[in-house]
N, C-alpha and C positions, 0 to 999 in steps of 0.2 A: 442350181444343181437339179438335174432332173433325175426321174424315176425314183427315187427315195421320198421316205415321210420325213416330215420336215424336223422333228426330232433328230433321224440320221444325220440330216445335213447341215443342223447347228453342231455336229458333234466332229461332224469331217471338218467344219471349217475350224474348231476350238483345235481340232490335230495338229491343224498347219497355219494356227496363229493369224489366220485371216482377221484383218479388222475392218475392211470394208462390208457394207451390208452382202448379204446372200439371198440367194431366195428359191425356195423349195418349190421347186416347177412338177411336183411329180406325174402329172397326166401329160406333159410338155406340152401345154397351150401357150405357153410364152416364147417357147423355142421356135415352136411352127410361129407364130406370128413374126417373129422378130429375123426367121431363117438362121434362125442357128442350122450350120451341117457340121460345127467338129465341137468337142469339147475337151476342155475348158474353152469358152468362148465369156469375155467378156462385152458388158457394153456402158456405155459413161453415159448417166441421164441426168441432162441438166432441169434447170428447174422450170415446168408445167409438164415434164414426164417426157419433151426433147430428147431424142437419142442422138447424142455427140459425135461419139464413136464405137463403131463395132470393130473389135479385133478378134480373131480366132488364135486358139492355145495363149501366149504369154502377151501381156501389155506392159510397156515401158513407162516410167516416168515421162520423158519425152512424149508419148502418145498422149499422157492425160493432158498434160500441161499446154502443148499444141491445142490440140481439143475445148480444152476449156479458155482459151486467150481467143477462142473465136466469138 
């Protein structure tokens, strides 16, 4: 999530029951790095920090599982 303190954004994700990790981007050096241009944007990082998949707004079941079978 960006532009928020990271307090805010454990507290939006506790709203909406999120259980996937979040992470409090608030100067957005993760967004410019990684080119986020809409949000919610998600991204799947596998493991040594690998980005899987980048989707913008909603990601599917399907997406991850695709994703991670690679």
């Amino acid at each position: 999530m960006t532009g928020g303190a990271a307090v805010d954004t454990l507290a939006w994700a506790d709203t909406y029951g999120l259980t996937a990790p979040v992470v409090a981007d608030a100067p957005a050096n993760l967004a410019g790095s990684w080119g986020v241009s809409a949000i919610p944007a998600q991204h799947l990082i596998g493991r040594g920090g690998v980005i899987l998949s980048t989707n913008q707004y909603h990601i599917s079941t399907d997406v991850i599982d695709e994703a991670l079978a690679r």
